[in-house]
MARTOR-605220 format. One record per residue: residue number from 0; y, x, z of N, C-alpha, C in turn. Coordinates in pm, 1 decimal. Atoms other than C-alpha are relative to their C-alpha. Layout:
NUM Y X Z Y X Z Y X Z
...
//
This chain:
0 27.9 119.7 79.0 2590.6 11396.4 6856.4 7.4 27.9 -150.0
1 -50.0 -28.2 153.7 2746.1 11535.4 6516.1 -155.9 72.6 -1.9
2 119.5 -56.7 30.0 2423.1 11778.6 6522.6 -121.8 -85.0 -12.1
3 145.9 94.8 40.8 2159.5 11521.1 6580.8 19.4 -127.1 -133.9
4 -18.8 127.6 135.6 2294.4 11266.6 6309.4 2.7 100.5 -106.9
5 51.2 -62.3 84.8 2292.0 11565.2 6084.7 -143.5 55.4 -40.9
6 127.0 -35.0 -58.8 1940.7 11680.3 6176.8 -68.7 -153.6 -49.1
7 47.7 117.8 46.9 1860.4 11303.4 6111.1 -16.5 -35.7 -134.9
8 3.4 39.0 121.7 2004.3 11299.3 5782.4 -102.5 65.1 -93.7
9 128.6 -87.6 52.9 1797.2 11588.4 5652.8 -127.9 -57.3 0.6
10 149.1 5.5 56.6 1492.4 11470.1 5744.4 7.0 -114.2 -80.4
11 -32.9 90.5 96.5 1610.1 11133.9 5567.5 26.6 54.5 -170.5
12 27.2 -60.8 111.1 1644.0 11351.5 5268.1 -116.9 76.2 -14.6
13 141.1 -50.2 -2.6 1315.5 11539.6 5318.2 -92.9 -137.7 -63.6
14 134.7 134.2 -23.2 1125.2 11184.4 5320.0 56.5 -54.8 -173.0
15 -40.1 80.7 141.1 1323.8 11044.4 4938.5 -122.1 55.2 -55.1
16 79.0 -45.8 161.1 1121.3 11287.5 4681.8 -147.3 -117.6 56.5
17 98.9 59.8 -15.8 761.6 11110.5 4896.4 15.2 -150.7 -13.9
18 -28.6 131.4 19.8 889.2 10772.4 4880.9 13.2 -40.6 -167.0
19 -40.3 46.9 182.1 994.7 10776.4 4490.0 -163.1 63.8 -74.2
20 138.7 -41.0 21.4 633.8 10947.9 4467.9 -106.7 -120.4 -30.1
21 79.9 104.6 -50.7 453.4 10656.9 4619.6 62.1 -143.4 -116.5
22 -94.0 87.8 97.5 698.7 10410.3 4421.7 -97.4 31.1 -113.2
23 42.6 -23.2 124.1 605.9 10541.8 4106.6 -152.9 -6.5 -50.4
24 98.7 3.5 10.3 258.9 10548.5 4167.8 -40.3 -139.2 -16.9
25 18.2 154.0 50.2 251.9 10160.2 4218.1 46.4 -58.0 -115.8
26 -40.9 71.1 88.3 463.2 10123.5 3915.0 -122.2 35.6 -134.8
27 98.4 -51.2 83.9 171.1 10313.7 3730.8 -60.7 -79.8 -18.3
28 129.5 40.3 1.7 -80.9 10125.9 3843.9 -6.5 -167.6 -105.3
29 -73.2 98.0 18.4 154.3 9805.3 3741.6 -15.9 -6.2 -145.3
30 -69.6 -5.4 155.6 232.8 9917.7 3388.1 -182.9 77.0 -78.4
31 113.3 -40.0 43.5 -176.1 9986.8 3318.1 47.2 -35.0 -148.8
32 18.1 23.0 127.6 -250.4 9986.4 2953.2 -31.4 -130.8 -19.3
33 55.8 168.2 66.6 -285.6 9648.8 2768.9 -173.2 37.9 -86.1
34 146.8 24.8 85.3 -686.5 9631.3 2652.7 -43.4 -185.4 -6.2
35 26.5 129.3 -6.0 -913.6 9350.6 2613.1 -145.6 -44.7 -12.4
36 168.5 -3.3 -33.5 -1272.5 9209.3 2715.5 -33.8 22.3 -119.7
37 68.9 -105.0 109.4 -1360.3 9292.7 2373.2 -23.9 137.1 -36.0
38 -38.5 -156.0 56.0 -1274.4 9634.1 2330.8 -82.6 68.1 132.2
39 29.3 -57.2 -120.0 -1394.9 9684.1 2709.5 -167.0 18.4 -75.3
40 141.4 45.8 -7.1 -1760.1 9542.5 2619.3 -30.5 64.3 -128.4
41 89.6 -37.5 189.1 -1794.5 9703.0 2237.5 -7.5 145.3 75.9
42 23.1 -103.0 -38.7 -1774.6 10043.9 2428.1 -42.5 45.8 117.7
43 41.2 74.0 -150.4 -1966.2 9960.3 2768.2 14.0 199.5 94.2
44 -18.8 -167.5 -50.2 -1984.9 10370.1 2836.0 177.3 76.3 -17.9
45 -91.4 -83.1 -21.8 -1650.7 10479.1 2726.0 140.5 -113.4 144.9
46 -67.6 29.3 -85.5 -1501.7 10198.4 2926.1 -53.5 4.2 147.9
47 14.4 -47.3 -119.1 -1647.7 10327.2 3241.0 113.8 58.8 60.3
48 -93.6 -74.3 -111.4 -1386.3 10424.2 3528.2 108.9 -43.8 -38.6
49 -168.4 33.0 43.4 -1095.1 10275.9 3288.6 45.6 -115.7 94.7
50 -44.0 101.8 -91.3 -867.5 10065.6 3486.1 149.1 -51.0 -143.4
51 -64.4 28.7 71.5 -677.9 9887.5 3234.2 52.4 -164.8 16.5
52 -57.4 181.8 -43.7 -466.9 9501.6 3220.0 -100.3 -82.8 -126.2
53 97.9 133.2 112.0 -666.1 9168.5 3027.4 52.8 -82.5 38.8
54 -38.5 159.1 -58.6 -557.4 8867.4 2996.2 -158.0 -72.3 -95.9
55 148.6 48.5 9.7 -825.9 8640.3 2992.4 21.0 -201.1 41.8
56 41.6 151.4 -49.2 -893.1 8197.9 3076.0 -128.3 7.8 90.0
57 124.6 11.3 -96.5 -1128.5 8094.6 3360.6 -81.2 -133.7 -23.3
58 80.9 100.3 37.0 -1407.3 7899.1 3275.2 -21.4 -36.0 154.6
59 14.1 5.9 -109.6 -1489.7 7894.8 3663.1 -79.8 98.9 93.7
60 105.7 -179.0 -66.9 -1709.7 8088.8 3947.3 -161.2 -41.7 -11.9
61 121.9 -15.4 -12.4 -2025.8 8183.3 3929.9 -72.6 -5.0 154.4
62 25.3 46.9 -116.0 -2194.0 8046.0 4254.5 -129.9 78.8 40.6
63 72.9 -54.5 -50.7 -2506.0 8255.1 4211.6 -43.9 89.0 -92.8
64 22.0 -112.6 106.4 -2578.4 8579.8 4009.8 -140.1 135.2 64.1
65 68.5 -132.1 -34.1 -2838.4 8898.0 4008.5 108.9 143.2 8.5
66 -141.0 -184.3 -7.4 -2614.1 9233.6 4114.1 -69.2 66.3 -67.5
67 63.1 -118.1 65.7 -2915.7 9414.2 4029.2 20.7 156.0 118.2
68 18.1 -105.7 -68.8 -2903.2 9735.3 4127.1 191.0 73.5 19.3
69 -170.6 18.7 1.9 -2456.2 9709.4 4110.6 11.1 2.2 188.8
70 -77.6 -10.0 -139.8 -2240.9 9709.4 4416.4 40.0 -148.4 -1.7
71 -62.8 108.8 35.6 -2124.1 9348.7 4302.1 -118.9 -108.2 96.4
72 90.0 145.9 -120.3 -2368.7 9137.9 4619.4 102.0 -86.4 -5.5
73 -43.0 125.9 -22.5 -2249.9 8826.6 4683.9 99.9 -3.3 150.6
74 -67.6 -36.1 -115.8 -2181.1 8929.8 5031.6 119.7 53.9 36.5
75 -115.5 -65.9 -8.3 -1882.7 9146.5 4950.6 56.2 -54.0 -121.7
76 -91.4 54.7 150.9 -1752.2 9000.6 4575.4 -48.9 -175.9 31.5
77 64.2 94.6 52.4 -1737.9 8654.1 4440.5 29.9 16.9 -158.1
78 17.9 -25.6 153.4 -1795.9 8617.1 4054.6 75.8 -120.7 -50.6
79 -89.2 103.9 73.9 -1578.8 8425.0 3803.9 -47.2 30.5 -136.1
80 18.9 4.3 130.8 -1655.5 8336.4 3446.3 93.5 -3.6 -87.2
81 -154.2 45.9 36.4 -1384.4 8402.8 3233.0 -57.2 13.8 -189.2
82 11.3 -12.4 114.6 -1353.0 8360.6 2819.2 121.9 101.8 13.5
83 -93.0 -92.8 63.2 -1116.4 8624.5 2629.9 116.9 -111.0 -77.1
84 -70.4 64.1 62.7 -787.0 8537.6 2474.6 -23.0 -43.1 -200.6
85 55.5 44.6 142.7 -962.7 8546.7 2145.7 -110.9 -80.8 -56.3
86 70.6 108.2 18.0 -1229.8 8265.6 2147.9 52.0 -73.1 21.7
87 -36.3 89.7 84.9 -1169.2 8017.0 1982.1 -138.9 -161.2 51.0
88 16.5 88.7 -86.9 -1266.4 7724.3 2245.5 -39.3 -127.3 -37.6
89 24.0 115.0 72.6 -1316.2 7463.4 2022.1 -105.6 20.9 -99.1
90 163.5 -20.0 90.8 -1619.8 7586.1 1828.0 -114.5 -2.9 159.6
91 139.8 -15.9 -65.6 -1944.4 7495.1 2079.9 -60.3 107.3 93.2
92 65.0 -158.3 5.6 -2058.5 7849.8 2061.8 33.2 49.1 78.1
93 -81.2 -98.8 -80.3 -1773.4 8025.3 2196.4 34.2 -129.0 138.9
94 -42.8 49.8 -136.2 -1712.2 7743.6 2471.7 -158.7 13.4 95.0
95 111.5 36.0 -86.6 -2059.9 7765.7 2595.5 -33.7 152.2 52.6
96 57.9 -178.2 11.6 -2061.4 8198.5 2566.2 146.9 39.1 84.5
97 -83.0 -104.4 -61.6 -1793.1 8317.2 2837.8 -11.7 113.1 -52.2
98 59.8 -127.6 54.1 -1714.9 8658.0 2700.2 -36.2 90.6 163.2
99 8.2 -99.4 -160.6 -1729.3 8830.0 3114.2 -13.8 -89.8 74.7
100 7.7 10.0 -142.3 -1828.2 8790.6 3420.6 92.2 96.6 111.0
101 -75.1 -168.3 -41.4 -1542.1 8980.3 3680.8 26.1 -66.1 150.9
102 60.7 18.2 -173.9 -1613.0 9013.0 4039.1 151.4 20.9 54.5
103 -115.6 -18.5 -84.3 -1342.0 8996.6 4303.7 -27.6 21.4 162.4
104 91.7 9.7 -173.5 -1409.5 9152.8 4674.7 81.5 -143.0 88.7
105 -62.0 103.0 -54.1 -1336.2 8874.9 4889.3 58.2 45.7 116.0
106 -111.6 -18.5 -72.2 -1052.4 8870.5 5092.3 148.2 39.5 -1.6
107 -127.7 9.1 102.8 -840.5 8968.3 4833.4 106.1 -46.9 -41.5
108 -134.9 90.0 41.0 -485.1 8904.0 4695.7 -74.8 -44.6 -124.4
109 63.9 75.1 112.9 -712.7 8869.6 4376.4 -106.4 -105.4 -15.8
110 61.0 124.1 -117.0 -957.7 8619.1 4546.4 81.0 -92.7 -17.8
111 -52.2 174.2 -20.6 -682.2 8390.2 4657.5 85.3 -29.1 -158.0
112 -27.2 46.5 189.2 -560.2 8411.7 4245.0 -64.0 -98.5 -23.4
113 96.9 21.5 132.7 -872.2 8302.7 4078.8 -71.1 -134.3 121.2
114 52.1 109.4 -53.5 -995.3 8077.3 4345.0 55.3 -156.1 41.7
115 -65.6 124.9 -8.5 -743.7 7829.1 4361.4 42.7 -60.0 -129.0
116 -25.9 31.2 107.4 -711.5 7811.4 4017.9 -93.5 -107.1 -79.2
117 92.3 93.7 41.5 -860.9 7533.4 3755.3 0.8 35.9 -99.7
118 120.7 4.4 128.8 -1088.7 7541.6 3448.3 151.3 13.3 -107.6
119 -118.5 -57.6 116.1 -841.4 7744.8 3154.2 124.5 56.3 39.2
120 -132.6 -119.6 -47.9 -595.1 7911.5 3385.4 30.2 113.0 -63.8
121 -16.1 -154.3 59.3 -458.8 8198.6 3199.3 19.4 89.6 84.4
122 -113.0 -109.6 -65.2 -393.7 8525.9 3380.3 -3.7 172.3 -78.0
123 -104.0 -187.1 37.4 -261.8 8905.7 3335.0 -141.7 57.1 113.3
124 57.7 -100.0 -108.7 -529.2 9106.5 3568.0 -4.9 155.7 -50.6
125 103.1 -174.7 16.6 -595.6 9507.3 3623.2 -159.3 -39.8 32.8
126 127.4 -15.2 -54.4 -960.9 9557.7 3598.0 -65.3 151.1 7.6
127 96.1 -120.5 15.6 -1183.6 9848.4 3691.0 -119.9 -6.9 -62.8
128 140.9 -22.6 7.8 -1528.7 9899.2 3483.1 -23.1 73.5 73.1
129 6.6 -48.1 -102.5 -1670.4 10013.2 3792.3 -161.7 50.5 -0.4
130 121.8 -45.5 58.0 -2025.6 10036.5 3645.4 -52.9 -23.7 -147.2
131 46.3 38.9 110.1 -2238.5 9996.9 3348.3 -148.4 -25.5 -9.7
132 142.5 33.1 -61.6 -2565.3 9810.8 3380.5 -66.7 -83.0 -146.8
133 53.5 104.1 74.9 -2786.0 9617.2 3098.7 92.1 56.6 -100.2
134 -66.9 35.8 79.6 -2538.6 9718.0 2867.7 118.7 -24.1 2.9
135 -134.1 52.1 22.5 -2262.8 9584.5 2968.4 112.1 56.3 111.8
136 -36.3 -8.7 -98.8 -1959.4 9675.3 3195.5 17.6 -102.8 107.5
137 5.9 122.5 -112.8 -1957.3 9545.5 3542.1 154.1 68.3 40.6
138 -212.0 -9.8 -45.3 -1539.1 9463.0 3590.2 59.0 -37.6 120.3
139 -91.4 34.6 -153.5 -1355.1 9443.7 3920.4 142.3 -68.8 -40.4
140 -122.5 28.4 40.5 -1071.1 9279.3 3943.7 108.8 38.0 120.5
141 -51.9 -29.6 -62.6 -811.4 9456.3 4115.1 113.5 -56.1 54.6
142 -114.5 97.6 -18.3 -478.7 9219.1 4094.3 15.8 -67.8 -108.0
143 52.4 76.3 117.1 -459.5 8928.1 3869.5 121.2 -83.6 58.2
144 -75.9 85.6 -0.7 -160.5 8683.9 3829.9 16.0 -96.5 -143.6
145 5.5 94.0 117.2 -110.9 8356.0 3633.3 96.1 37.1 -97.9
146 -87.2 -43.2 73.5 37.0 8379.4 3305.9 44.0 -121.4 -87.6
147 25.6 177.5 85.8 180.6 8086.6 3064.0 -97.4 54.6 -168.9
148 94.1 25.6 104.0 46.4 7998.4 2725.4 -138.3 2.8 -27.9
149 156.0 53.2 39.5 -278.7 7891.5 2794.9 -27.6 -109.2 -51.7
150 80.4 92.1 104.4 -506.2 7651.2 2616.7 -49.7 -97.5 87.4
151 45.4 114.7 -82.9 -477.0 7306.3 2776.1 -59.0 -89.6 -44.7
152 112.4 50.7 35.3 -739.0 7047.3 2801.1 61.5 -109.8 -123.3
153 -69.3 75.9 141.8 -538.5 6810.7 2551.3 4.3 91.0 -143.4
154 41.9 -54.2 143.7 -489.3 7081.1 2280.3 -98.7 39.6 -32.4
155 115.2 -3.4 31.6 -809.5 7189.1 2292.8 -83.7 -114.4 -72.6
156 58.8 122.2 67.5 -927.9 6817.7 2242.3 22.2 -18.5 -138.0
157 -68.0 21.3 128.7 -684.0 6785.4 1937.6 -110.5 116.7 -104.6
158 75.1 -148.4 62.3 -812.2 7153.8 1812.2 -196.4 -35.2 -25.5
159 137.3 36.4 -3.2 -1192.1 7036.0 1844.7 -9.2 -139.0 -93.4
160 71.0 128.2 83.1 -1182.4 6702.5 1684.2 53.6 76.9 -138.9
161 -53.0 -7.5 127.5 -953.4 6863.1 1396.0 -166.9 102.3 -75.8
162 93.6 -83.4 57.3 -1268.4 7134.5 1355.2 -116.1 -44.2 -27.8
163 81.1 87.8 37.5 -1515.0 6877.4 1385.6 -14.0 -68.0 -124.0
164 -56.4 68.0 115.0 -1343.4 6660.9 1100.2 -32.6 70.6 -97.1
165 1.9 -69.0 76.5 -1309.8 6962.7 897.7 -178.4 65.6 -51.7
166 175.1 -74.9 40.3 -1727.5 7069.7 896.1 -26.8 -124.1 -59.3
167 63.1 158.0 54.4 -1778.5 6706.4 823.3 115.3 -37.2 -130.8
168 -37.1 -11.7 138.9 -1519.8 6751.7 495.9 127.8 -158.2 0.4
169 -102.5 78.5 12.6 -1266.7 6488.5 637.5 94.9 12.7 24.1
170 -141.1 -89.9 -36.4 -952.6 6662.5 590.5 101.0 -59.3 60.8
171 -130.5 68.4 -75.7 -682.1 6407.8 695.1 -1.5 -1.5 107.5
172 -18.9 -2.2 -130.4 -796.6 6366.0 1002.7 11.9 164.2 61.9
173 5.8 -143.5 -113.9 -841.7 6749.6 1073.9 180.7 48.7 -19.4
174 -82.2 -75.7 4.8 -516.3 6848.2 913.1 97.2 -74.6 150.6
175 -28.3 50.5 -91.4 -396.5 6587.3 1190.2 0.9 16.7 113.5
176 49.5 -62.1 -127.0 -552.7 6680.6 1444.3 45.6 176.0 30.7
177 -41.9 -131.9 -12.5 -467.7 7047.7 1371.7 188.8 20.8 63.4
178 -130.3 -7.6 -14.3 -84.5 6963.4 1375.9 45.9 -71.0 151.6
179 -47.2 29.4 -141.4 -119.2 6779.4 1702.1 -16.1 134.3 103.5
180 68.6 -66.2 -89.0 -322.5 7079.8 1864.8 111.1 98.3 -45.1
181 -68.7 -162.6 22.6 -67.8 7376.8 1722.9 143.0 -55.2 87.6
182 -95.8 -10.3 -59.5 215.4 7178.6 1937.8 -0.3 9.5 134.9
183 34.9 -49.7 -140.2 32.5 7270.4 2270.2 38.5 186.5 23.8
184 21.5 -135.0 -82.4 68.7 7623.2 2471.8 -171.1 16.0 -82.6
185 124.7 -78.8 18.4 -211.3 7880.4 2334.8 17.8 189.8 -40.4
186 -14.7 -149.4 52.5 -243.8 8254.4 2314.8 -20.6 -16.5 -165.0
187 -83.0 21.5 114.5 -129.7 8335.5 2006.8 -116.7 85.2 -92.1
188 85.9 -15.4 64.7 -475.0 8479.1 1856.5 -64.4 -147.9 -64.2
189 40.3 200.8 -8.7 -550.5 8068.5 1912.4 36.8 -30.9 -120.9
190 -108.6 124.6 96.3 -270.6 7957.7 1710.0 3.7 79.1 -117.0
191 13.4 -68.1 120.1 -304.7 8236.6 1448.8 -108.9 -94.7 -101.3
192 100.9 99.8 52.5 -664.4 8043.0 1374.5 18.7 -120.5 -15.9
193 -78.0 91.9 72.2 -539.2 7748.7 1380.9 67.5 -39.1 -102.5
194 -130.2 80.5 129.2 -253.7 7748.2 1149.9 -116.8 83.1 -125.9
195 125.4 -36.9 139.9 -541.0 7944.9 916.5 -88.7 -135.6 -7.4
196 137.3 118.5 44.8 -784.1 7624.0 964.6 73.9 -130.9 -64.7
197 -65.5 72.1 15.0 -492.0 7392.8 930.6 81.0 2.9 -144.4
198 -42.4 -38.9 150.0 -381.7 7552.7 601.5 -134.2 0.4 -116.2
199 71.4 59.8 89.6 -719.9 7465.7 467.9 -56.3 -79.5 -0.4
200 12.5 124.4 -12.2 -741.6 7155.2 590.5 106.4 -52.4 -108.0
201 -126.9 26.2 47.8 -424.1 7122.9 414.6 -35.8 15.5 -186.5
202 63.2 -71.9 110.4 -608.3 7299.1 87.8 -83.8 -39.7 -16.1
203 187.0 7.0 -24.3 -981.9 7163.6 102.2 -42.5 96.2 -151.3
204 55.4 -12.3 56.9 -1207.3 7336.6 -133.5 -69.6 -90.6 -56.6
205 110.4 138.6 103.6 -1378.7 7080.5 -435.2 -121.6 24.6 30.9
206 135.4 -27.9 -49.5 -1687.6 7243.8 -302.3 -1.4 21.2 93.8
207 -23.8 -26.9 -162.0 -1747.0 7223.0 80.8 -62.5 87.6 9.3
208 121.7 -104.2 18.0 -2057.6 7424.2 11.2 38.9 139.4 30.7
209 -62.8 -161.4 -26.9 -1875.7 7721.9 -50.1 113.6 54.6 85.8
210 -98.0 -15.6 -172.9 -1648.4 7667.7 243.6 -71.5 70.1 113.3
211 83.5 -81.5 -132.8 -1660.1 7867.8 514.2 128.6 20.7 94.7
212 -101.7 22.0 -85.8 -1427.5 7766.3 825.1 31.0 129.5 74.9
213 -60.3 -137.6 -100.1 -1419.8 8127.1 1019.8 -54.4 50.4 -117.3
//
């Protein structure tokens, strides 16, 4: 008996170094680099094969898309529209211009993320550029969890009328509106712009003319 419980223990020490192997490998994959759909999309070739983390808002899914000549069918992914943490949601432009499109195979732990989620969910995901088509990378999303300080539909409202106010040169109400919208949750590129639009709401220029809000 003493021989086989020794004989046991060994191989119980044989098996640690592969186990702290495997460990470490998930903590890799865990602790990806911080990038960001900008940086992915200004270099559509060098971010090929990178698997890096984004945080990103979901505008919602895309119900029907061209793959093209991609791996991204309909049959095996579904597609989600997401903006970047750095549009600025309350200008028109950028609410109507998702910066990505990022596929998820279905059946996924990243699937049941993004699909139960509603319109400005923030999350943390790994993505793979897994191709590069048109230009642009086509992003997988490998694991994706919610994150706080996103941009809810109330501060946004506040944030939009204050920017509205402000093109139309009626500062009280924007600086107003600015100070309601900077006491919401927002990634903190958000609220950087903000307290910049809100400090010249606060300031107006005697000439609107030569104003220039971004």
């Amino acid at each position: 008996m003493k021989a086989l419980a020794a004989l046991l223990l060994l191989f119980a020490l044989i098996a640690l170094p592969r186990v702290a192997v495997s460990s470490s490998g998930d903590e890799a994959l865990l602790e990806a680099p911080l990038s960001s759909l900008e940086e992915l999309h200004a270099d559509s070739q060098a971010a090929l094969g990178q698997r890096v983390r984004v945080r990103f808002q979901l505008r919602g899914e895309c119900e029907r898309w061209n793959p093209f000549v991609t791996r991204f069918g309909s049959a095996d992914y579904r597609a989600f529209d997401v903006w970047s943490d750095r549009q600025f949601l309350w200008e028109k432009e950028q609410w109507e211009a998702p910066i990505a499109r990022l596929f998820v195979r279905r059946g996924s732990p990243a699937e049941q993320a993004l699909s139960g989620a509603r319109r400005l969910a923030r999350f943390e995901a790994i993505v793979e550029a897994r191709q590069v088509f048109l230009g642009r990378p086509w992003l997988e999303v490998e694991s994706a969890r919610r994150v706080g300080d996103e941009l809810g539909e109330g501060t946004l409202l506040h944030a939009t009328r204050g920017f509205e106010a402000a093109q139309e040169a009626r500062w009280a109400v924007a600086r107003e509106s600015y100070d309601q919208a900077l006491v919401g949750a927002m990634p903190s590129a958000l609220r950087s712009e903000l307290r910049r639009l809100r400090e010249i709401a606060a300031h107006p220029p005697r000439d609107p003319a030569r104003h220039e809000l971004r």
